[in-house]
DRENPA-3360 file (N, C-alpha, C; in nm, 2 decimals, always signed):
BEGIN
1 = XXXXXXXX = -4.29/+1.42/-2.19/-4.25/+1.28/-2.16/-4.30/+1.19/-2.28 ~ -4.21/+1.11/-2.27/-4.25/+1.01/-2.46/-4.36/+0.88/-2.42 ~ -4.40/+0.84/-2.46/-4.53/+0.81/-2.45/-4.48/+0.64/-2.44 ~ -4.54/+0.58/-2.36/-4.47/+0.44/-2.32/-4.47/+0.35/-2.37 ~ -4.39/+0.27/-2.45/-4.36/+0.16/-2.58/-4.34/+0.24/-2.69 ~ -4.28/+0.38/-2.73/-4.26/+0.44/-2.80/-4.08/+0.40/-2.81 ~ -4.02/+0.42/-2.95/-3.92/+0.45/-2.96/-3.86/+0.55/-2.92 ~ -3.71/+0.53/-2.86/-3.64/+0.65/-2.81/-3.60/+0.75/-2.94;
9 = XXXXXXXX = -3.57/+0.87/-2.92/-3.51/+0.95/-2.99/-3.40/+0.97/-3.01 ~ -3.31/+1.02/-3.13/-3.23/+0.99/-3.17/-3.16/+1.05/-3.03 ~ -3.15/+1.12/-2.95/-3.08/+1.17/-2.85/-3.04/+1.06/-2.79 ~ -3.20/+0.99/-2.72/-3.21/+0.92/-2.67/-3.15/+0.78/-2.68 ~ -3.13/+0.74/-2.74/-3.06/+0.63/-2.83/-2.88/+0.65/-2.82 ~ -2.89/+0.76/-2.85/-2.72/+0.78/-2.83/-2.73/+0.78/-2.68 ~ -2.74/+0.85/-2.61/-2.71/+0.84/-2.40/-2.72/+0.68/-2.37 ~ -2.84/+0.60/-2.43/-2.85/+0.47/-2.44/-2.72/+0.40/-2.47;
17 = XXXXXXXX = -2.68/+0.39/-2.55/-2.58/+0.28/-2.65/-2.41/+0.34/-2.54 ~ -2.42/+0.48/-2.56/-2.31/+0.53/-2.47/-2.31/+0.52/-2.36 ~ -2.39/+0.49/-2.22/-2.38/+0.46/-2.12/-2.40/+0.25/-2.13 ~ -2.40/+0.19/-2.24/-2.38/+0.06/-2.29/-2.22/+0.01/-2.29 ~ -2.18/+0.14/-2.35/-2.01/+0.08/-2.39/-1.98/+0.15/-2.30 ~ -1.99/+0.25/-2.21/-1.91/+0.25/-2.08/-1.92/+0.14/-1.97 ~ -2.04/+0.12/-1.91/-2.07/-0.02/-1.86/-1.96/-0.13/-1.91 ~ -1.97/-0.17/-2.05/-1.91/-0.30/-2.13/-1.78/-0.26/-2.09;
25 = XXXXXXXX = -1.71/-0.10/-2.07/-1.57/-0.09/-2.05/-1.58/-0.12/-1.93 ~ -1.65/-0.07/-1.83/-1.61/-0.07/-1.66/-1.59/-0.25/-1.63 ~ -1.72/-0.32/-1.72/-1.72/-0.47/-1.66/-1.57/-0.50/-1.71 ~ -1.51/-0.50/-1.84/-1.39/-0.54/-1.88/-1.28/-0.53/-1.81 ~ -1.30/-0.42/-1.74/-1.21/-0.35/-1.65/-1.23/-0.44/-1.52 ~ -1.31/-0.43/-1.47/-1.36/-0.52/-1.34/-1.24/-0.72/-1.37 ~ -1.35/-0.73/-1.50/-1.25/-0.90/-1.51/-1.13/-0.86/-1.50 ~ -1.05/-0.80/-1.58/-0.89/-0.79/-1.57/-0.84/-0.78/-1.46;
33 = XXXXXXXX = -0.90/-0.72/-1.39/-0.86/-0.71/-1.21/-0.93/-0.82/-1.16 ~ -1.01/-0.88/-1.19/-1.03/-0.97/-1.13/-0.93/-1.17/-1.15 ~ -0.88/-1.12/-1.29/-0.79/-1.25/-1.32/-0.64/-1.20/-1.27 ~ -0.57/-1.07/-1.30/-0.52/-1.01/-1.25/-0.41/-0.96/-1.10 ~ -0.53/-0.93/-1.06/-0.54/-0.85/-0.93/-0.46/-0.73/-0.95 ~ -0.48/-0.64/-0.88/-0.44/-0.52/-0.82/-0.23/-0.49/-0.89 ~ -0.23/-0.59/-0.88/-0.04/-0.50/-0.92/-0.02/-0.53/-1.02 ~ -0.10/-0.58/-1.10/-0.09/-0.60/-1.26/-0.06/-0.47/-1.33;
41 = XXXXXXXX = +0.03/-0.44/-1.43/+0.07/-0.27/-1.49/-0.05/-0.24/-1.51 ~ -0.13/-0.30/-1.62/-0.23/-0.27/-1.69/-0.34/-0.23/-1.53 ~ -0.39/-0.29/-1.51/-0.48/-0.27/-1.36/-0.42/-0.11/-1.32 ~ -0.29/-0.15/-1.26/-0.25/-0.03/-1.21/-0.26/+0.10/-1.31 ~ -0.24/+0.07/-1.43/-0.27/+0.21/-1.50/-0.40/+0.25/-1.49 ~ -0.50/+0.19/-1.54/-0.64/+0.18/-1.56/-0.66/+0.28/-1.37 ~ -0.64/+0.25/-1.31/-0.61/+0.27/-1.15/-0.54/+0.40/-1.14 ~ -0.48/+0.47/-1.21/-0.39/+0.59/-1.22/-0.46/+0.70/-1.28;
49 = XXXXXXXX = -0.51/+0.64/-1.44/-0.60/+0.69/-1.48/-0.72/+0.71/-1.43 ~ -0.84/+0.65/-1.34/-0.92/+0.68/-1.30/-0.89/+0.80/-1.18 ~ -0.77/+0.84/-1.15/-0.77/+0.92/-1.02/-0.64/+1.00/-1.03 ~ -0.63/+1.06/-1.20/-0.57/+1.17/-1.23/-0.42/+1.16/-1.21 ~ -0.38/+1.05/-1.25/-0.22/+0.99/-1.22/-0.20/+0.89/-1.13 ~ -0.28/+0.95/-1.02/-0.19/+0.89/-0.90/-0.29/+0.76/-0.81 ~ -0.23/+0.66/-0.80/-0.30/+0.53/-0.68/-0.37/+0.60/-0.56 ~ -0.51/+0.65/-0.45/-0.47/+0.65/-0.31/-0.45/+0.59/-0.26;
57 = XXXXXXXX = -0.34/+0.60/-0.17/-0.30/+0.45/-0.11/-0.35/+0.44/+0.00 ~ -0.49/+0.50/+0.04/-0.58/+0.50/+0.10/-0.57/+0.52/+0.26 ~ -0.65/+0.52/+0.39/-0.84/+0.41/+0.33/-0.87/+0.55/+0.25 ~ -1.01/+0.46/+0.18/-1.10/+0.54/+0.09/-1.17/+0.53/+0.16 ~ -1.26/+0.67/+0.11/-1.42/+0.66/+0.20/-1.45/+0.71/+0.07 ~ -1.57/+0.66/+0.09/-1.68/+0.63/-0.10/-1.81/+0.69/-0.06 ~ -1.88/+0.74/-0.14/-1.99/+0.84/-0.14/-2.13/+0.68/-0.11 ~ -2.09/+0.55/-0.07/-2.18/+0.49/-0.05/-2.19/+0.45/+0.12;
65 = XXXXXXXX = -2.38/+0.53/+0.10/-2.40/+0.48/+0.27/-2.39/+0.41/+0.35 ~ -2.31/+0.39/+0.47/-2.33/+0.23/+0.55/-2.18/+0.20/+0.51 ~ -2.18/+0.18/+0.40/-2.00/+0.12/+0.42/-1.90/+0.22/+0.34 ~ -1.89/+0.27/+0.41/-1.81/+0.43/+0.31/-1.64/+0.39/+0.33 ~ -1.60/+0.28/+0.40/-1.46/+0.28/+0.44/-1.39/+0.15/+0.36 ~ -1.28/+0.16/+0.32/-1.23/+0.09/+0.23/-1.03/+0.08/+0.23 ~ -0.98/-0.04/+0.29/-0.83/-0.03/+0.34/-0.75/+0.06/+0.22 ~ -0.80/+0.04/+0.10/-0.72/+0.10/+0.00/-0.77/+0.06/-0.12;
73 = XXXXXXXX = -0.72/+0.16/-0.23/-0.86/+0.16/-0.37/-0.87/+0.00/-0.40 ~ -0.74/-0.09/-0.42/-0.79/-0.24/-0.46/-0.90/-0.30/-0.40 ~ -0.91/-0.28/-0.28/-1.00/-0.33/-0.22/-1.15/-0.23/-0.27 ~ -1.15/-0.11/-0.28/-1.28/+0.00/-0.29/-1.32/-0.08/-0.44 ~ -1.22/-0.13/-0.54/-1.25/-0.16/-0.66/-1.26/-0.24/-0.71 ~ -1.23/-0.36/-0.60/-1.28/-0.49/-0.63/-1.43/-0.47/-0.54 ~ -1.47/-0.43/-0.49/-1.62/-0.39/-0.37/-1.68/-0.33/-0.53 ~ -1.67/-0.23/-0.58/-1.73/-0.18/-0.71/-1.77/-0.32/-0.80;
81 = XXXXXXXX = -1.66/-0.38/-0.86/-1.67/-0.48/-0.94/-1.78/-0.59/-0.88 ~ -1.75/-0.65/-0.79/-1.85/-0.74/-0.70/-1.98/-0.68/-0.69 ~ -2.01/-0.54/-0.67/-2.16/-0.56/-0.65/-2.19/-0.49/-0.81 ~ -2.13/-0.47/-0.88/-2.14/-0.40/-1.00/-2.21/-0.26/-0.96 ~ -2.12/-0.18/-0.93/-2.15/+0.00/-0.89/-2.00/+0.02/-0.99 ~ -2.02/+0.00/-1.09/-1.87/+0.06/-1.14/-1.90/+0.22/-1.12 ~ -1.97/+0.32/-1.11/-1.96/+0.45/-1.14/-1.97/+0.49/-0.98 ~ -1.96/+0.42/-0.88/-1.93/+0.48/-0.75/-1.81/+0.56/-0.78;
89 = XX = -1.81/+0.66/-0.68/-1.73/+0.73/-0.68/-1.65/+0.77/-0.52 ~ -1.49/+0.77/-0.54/-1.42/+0.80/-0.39/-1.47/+0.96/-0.28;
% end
């Protein structure tokens, strides 16, 4: 273990900066759907792509305890954006 107030290692540094610009992509992603909404092309692609082409047109149930149920991904992915869980997953 690295020794505490120590600089990260170059490894380290990189996982750092790259879990930075995914975040910065997810929030980006989050506003556009949130000025947007849900039937925007762009939204909906971004929405295709995260789930291998295709929309589920649901309900979702999400790997999060307590409220696992969701009418349909708009809603599962505006619930992500709001509490900032972008990396939940369906």
């Amino acid at each position: 273990a690295q020794q505490p107030g120590t600089p990260l290692s170059d490894q380290e540094y990189h996982q750092f900066f790259k879990f930075l610009r995914i975040t910065i992509q997810a929030s980006t992603a989050c506003h556009l759907r949130e000025l947007y909404g849900c039937k925007n092309s762009l939204v909906q692609r971004l929405d295709e792509y995260e789930n291998h082409g295709v929309i589920p047109p649901g309900p979702i149930c999400s790997e999060l305890p307590g409220n696992s149920f969701f009418h349909n991904f708009c809603t599962f992915s505006l619930y992500r954006c709001i509490m900032k869980k972008y990396f939940l997953k369906v």
